[in-house]
N, C-alpha and C positions, 0 to 999 in steps of 0.2 A: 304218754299216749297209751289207750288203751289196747290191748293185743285184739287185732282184726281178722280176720282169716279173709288168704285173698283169695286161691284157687285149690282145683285139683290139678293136676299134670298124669296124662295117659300116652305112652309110650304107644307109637304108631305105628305101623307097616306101609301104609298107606295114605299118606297123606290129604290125597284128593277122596279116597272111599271114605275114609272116615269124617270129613269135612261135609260130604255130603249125605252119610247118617247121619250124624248132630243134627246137622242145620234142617235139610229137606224132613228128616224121619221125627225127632224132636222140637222142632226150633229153635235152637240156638241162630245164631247169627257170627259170623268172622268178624274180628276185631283185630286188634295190632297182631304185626308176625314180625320176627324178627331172625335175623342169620344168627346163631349163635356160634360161636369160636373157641380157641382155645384159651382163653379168658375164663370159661368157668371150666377148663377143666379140672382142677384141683378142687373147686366146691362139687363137681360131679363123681371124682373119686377116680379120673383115668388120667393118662398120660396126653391125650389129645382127645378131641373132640369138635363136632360139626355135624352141627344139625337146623333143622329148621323147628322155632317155635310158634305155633299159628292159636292165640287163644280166641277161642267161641264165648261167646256170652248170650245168656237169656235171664230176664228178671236181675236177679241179685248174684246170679250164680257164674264163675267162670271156669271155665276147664282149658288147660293148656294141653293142647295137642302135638306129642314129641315128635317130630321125623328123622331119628338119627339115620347121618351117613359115615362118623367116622364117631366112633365105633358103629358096627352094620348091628342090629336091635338085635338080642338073643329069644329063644323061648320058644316054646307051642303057642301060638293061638287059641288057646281051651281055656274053657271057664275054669276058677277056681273052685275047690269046694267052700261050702257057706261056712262050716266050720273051722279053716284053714285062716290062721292069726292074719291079723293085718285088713285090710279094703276086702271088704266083701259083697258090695252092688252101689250100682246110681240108684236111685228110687224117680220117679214121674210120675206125678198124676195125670191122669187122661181122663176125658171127656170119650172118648170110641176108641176104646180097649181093643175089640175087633180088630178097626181099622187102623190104629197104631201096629199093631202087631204086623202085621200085614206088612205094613209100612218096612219094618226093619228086616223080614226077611227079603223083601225087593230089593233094599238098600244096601244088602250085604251082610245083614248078620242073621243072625238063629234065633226061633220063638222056640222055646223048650215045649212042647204044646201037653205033657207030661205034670208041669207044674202048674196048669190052671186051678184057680182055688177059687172058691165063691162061697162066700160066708151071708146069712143072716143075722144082720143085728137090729132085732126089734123093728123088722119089716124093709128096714133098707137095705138092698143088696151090695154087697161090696163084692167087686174082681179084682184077682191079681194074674197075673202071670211074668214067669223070668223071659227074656230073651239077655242073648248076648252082640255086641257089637262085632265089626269084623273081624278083632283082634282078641274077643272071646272075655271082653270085659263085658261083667254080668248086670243084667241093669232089671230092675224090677218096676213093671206098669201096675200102675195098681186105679180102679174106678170106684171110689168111694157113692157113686150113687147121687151125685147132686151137690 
């Protein structure tokens, strides 16, 4: 069999807020969710664990959304910098740039309003701009114009 890639997996705060940026702000949609146990805790590297995994799906794409309760989730909330090794954005095309953005600051995360870019290429205009989700994962819209 040939190697397939299934998902991302994004560790969560927030269960329900980020369930409802994906879906309401992108769309995605909720698909299988499972309790997960102490069963993976040795594939996850702790001594216990318990948490909920709720994956979203849109198109071809899945993203698993982590809600640890045992271990409690480490970290800031901040975006990474873009040159910092490792995941550095979701990418989205959008049809209303505008009003996506829009979208995710109601929904709980941040338009960086800082990184608007709007490029000419040969009369088509293309936008981008970064926002980040609630948990400061960075995702980039971008409107290629048609």
């Amino acid at each position: 069999m040939p190697t397939v890639f299934s998902h991302f997996g994004i560790c969560v705060s927030d269960l329900e807020c980020s369930l409802r940026f994906y879906c309401e702000g992108l769309g995605f949609e909720a698909a299988e969710s499972h309790d997960i146990g102490s069963e993976f805790a040795r594939l996850m590297e702790f001594d216990d664990v318990s948490l909920r995994s709720q994956f979203i799906r849109r198109d071809a794409v899945a993203i698993e959304l982590l809600a640890f309760s045992i271990p409690a989730p480490i970290g800031e909330p901040v975006r990474r910098p873009v040159n910092q090794l490792g995941l550095t954005h979701l990418s989205f095309r959008v049809d209303d740039l505008p009003g996506t953005a829009a979208r995710m600051s109601e929904l709980g995360g941040s338009v960086l309003e800082q990184t608007r870019t709007s490029l000419d290429l040969s009369g088509l205009t293309l936008d981008f701009v970064y926002c980040t989700d609630p948990d400061g994962v960075r995702i980039e819209l971008m409107d290629l114009g048609g």
